[in-house]
C-alpha positions as CSV (number, residue, x, y, z in Angstrom):
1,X,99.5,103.1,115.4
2,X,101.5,105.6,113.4
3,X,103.0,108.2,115.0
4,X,104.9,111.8,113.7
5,X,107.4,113.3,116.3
6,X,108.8,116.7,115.5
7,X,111.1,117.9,118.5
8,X,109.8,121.4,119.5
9,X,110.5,124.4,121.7
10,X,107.0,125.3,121.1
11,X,103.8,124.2,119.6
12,X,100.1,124.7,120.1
13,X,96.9,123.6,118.4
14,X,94.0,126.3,117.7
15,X,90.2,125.3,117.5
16,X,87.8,128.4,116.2
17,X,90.3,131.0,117.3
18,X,90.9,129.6,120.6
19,X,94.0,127.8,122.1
20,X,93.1,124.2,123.1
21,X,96.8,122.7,123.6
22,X,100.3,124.4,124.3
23,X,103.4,122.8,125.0
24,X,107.2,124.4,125.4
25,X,110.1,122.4,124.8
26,X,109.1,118.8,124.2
27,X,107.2,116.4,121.2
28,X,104.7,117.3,119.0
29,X,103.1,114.3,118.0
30,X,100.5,113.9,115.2
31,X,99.1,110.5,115.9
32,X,97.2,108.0,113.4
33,X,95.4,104.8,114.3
34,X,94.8,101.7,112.4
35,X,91.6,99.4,112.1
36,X,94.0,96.6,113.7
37,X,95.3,98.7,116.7
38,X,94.9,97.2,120.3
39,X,95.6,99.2,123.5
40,X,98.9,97.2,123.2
41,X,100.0,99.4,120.5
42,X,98.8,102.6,122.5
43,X,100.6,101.5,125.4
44,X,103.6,100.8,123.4
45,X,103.5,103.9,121.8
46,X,103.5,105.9,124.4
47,X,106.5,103.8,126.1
48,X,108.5,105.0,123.1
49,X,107.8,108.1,122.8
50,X,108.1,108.8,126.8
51,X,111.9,107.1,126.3
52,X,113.3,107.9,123.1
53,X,116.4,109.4,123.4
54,X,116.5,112.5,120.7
55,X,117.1,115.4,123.2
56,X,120.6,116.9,123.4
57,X,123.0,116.2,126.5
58,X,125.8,118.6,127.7
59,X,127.8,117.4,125.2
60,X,125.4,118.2,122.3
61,X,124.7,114.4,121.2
62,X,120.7,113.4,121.3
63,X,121.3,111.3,124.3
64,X,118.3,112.7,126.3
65,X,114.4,111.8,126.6
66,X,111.3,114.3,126.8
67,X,111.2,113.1,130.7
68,X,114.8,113.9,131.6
69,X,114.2,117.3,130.2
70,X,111.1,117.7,131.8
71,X,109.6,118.4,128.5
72,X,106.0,117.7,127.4
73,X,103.7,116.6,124.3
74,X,101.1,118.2,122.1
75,X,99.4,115.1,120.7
76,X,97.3,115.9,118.0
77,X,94.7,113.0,116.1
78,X,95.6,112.6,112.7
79,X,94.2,110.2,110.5
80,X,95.7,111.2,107.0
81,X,98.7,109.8,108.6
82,X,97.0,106.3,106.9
83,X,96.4,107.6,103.9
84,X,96.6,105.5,100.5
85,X,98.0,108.0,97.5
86,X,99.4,105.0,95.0
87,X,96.6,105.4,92.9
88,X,94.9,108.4,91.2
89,X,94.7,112.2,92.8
90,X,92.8,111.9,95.8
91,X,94.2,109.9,98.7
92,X,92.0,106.9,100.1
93,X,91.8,106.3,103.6
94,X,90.2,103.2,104.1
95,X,93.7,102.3,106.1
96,X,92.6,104.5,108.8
97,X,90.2,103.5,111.9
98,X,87.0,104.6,112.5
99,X,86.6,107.3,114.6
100,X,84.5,105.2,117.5
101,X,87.5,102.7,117.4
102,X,90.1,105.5,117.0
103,X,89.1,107.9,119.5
104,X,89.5,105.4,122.6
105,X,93.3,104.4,121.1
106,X,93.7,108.0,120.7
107,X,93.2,108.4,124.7
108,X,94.5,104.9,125.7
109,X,97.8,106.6,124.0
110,X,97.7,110.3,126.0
111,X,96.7,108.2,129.0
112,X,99.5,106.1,128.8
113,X,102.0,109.3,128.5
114,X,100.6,110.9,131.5
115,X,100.8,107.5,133.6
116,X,104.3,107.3,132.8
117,X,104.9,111.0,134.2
118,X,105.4,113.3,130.8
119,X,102.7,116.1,130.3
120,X,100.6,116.2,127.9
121,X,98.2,118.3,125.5
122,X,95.9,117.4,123.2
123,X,94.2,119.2,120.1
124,X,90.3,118.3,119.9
125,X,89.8,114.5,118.2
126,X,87.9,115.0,114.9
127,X,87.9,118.9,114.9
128,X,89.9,121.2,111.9
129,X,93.0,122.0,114.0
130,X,95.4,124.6,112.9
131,X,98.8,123.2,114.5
132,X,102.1,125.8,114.9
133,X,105.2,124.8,116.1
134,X,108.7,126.2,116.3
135,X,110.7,122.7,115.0
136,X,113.5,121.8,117.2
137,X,116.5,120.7,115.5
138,X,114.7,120.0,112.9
139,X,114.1,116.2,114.7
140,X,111.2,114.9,113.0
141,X,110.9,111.0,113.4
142,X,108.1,108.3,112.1
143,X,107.1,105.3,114.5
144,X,104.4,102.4,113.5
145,X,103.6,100.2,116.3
146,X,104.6,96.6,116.0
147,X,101.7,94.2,115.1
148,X,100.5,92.6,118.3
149,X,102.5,95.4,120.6
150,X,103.7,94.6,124.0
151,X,105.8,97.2,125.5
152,X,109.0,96.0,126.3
153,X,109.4,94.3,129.4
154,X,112.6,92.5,131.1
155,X,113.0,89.0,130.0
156,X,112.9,86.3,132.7
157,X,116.3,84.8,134.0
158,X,116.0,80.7,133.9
């Protein structure tokens, strides 16, 4: 899974006029998904995102995750984030899942950020999405999922 962070103080998603996701301070996300992506990578995604460490402290230094300031996401689907421009004018995205396979990933992820405790809102999957944000910063970070993900886990003692 490929994933766009942008650190906000605000951001919502419109759908026909109407808004269907708002978030304060927090992570908008745009989020693509792979033909080879597993619930692994979903659930190692959202791990990351939940973690990483790109909010400022006290002190000013990015030292502080979208839970410890009880901050939220906007996750929006996005599947030009696989798209193929190397050859001629008009981008290819054969690199991009399905939509019956992307879709579930797509929840498996915003599941797996709400089990982990951050809030979440979504944009509609598959619908023309007009996303605004006030950009935080500006923080804007690219993840891709290991192949095979497995969210990081404490290796045995022997």
């Amino acid at each position: 899974m490929r994933a766009v962070l942008q650190r906000v103080s605000a951001a919502r998603v419109v759908v026909d006029g109407q808004t269907v996701g708002e978030i304060a301070r927090g992570w908008l996300v745009l989020v693509g998904v792979a033909p080879t992506d597993t619930p692994a990578a979903a659930e190692w995604l959202a791990e990351k995102i939940a973690h990483l460490r790109c909010f400022p402290d006290a002190d000013g230094k990015m030292n502080l995750s979208v839970l410890d300031v009880s901050g939220g996401v906007l996750a929006v689907s996005n599947f030009t984030l696989y798209a193929d421009a190397a050859k001629g004018r008009r981008p290819s995205f054969v690199n991009a899942a399905r939509p019956e396979q992307a879709e579930p990933l797509y929840q498996s992820f915003v599941n797996g950020l709400k089990a982990l405790g951050v809030p979440v809102a979504c944009g509609v999957f598959g619908a023309d999405m007009k996303v605004e944000l006030t950009n935080d910063g500006p923080v804007t970070l690219i993840l891709d999922s290991p192949a095979g993900s497995v969210v990081d886990a404490p290796t045995p003692l022997p």
